[in-house]
VMD Tcl script that builds the backbone (N, CA, C; Angstrom):
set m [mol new atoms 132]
animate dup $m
set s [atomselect $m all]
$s set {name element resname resid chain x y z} {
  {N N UNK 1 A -15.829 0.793 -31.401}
  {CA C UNK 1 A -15.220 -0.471 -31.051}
  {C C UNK 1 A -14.153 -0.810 -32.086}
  {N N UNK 2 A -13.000 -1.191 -31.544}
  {CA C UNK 2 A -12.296 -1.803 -32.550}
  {C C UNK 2 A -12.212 -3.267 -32.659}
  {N N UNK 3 A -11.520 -3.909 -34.028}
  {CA C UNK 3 A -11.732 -5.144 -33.936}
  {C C UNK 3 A -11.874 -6.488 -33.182}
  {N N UNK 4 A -10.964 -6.084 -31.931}
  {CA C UNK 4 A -10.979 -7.182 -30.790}
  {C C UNK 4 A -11.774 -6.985 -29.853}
  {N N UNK 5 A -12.124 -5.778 -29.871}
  {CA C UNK 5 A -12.802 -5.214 -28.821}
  {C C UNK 5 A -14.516 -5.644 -28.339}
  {N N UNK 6 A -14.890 -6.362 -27.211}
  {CA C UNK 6 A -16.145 -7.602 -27.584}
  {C C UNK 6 A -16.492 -6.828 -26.295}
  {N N UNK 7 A -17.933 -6.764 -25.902}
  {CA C UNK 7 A -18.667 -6.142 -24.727}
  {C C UNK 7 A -19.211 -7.285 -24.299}
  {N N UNK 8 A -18.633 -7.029 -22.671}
  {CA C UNK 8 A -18.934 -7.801 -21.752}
  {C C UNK 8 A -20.275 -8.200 -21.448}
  {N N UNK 9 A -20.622 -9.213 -21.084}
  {CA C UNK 9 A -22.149 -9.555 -20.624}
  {C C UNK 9 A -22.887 -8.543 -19.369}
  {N N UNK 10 A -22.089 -7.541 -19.075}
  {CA C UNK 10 A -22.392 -6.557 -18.244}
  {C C UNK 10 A -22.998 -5.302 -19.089}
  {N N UNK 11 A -22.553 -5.108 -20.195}
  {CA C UNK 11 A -22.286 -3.897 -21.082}
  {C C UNK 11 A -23.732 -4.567 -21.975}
  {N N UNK 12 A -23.809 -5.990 -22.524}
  {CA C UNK 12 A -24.819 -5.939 -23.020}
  {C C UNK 12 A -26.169 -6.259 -22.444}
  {N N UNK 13 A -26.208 -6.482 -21.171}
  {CA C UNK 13 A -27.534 -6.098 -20.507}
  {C C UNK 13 A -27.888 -4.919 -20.132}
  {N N UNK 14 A -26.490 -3.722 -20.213}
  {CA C UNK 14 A -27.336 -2.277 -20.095}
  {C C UNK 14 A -27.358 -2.045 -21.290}
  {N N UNK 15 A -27.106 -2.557 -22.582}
  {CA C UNK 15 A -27.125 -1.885 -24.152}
  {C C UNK 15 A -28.810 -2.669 -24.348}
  {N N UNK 16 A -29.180 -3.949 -23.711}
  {CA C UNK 16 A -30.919 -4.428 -24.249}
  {C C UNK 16 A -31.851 -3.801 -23.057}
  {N N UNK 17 A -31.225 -3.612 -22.049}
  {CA C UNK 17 A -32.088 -2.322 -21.199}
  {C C UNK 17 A -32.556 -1.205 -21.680}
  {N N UNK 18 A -31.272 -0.426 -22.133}
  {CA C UNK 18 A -31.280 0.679 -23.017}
  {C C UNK 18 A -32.568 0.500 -24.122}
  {N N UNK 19 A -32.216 -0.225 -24.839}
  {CA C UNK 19 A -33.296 -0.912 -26.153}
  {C C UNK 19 A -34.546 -0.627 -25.645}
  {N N UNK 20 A -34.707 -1.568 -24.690}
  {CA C UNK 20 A -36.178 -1.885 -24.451}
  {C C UNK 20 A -37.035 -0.597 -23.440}
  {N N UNK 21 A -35.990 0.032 -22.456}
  {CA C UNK 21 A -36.755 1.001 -22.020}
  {C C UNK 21 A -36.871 2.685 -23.347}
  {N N UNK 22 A -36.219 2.087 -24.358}
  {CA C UNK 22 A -36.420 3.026 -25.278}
  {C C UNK 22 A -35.415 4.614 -25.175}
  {N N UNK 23 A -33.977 4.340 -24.145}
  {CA C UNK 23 A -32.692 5.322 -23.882}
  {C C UNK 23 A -32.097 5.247 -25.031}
  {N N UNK 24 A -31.885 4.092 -25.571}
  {CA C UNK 24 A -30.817 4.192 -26.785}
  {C C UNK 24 A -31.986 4.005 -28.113}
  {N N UNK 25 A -32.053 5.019 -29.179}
  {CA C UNK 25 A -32.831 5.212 -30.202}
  {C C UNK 25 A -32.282 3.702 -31.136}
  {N N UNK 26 A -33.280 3.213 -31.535}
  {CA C UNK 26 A -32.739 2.227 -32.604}
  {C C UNK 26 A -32.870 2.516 -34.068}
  {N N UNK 27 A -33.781 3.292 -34.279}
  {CA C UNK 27 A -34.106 4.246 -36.136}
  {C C UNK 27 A -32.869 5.028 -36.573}
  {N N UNK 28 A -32.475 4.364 -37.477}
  {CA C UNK 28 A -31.274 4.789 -38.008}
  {C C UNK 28 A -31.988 6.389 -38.516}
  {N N UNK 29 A -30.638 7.338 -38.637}
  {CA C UNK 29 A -31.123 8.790 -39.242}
  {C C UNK 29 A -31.037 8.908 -40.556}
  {N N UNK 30 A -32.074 9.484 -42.033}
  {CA C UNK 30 A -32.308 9.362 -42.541}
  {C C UNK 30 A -31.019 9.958 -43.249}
  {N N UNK 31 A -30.759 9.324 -44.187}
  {CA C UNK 31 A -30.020 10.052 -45.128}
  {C C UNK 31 A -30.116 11.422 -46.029}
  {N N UNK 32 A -29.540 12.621 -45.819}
  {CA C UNK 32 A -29.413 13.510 -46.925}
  {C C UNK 32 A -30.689 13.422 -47.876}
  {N N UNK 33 A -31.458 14.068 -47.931}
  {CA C UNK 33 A -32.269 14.065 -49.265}
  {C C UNK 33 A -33.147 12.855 -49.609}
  {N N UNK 34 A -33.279 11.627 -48.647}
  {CA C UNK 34 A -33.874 10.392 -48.528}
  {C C UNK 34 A -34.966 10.549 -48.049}
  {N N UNK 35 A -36.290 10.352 -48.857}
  {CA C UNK 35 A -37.919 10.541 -48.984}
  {C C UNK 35 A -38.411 9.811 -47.573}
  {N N UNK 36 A -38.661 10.458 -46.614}
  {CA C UNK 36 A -39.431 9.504 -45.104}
  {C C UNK 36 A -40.722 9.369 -45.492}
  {N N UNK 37 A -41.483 8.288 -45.093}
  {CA C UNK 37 A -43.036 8.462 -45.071}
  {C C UNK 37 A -43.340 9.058 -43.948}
  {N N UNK 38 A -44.775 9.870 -43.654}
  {CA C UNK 38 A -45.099 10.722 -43.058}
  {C C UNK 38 A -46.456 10.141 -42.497}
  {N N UNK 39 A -47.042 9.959 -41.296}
  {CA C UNK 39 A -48.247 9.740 -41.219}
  {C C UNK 39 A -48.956 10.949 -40.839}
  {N N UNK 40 A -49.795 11.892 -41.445}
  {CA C UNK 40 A -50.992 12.770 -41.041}
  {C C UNK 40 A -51.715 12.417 -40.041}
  {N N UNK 41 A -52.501 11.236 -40.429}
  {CA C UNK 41 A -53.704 11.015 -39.407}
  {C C UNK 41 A -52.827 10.482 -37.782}
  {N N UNK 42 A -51.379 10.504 -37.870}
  {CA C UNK 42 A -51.010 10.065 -36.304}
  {C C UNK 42 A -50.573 10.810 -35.654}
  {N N UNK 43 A -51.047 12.418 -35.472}
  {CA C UNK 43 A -50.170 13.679 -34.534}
  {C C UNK 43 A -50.600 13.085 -33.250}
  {N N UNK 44 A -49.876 13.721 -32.596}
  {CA C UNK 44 A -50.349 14.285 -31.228}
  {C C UNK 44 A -50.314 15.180 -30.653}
}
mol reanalyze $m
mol bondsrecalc $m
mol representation Tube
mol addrep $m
């Protein structure tokens, strides 16, 4: 997006659709060499 550039009330009910049916990832990707916690006891 550039600075003027504003999403329509069309664009942001498929961007909180997206959200909520879980299409668009919201977890940012970890940085380079940046320690994640890990849970063991939660595989599947």
């Amino acid at each position: 997006m550039h600075g003027n550039d504003i999403l329509n009330q069309d664009e942001i009910d498929a961007l909180l659709h997206g959200v909520d049916s879980g299409a668009v990832d919201t977890e940012a990707e970890p940085a380079p060499g940046e320690v994640r916690t890990y849970d063991f006891t939660n595989q599947v």
